[in-house]
C-alpha positions in Angstrom: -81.2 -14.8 -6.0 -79.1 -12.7 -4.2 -75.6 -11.8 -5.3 -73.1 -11.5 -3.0 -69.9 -9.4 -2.9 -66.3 -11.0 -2.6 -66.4 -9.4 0.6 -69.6 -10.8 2.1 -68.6 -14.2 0.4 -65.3 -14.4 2.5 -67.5 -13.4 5.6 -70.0 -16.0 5.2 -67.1 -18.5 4.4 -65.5 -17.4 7.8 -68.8 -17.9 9.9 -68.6 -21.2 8.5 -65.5 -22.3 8.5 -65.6 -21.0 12.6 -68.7 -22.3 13.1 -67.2 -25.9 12.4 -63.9 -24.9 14.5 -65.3 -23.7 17.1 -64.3 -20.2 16.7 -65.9 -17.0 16.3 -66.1 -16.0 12.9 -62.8 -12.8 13.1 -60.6 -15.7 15.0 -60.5 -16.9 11.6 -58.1 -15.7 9.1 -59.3 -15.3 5.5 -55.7 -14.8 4.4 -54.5 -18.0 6.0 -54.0 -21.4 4.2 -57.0 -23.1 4.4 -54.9 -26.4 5.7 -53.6 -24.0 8.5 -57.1 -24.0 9.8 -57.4 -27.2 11.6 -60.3 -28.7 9.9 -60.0 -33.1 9.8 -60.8 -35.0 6.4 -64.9 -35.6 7.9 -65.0 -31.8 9.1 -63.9 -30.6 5.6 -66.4 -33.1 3.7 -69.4 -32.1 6.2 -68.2 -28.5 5.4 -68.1 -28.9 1.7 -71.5 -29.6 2.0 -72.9 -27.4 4.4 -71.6 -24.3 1.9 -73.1 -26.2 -0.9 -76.8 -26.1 0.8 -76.4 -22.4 2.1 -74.4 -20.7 0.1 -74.3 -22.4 -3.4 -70.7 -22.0 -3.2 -69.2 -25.6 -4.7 -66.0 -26.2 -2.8 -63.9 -29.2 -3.5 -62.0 -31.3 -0.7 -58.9 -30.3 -2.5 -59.7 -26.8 -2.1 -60.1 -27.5 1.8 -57.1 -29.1 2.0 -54.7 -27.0 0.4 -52.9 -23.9 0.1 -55.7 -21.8 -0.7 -57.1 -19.1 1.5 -60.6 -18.2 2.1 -60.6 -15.5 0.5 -59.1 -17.4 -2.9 -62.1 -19.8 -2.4 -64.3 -16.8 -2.1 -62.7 -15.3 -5.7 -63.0 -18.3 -7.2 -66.5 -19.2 -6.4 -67.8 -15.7 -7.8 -65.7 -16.3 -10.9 -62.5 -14.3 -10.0 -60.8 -17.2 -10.6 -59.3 -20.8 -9.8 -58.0 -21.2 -6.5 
């Protein structure tokens, strides 16, 4: 398994989150509120998932509909905390 680095977490994470935007992957901000972002209730569940299957990174639809930023989900999903 490989491990990955807070800062190729919050990369993957923005390929994703653009990928389901419709944005390329540095027109999204990791330092910006996730609920800044755009992403509808079904986007955000299908995303959940989607980083789930590929990344092993468990992200709740609270934490895609909040305050947090990427890069929070990132820290928290390497165990640098809660977001």
């Amino acid at each position: 398994m490989t491990v990955l680095t807070t800062t190729e977490l919050v990369a993957r994470l923005q390929e994703a989150f653009a990928g389901y935007l419709g944005l390329e992957p540095d027109e999204v901000d990791p330092d910006r509120p996730v609920d800044d972002l755009g992403l509808d209730s079904l986007t955000a569940a299908q995303l959940a998932l989607d980083l789930e299957e590929r990344l092993g990174v468990s992200v709740f639809l609270t934490d895609l509909s909040g305050r947090e930023t990427i890069a929070d989900l990132a820290a928290a999903a390497l165990g640098g905390g809660e977001p």
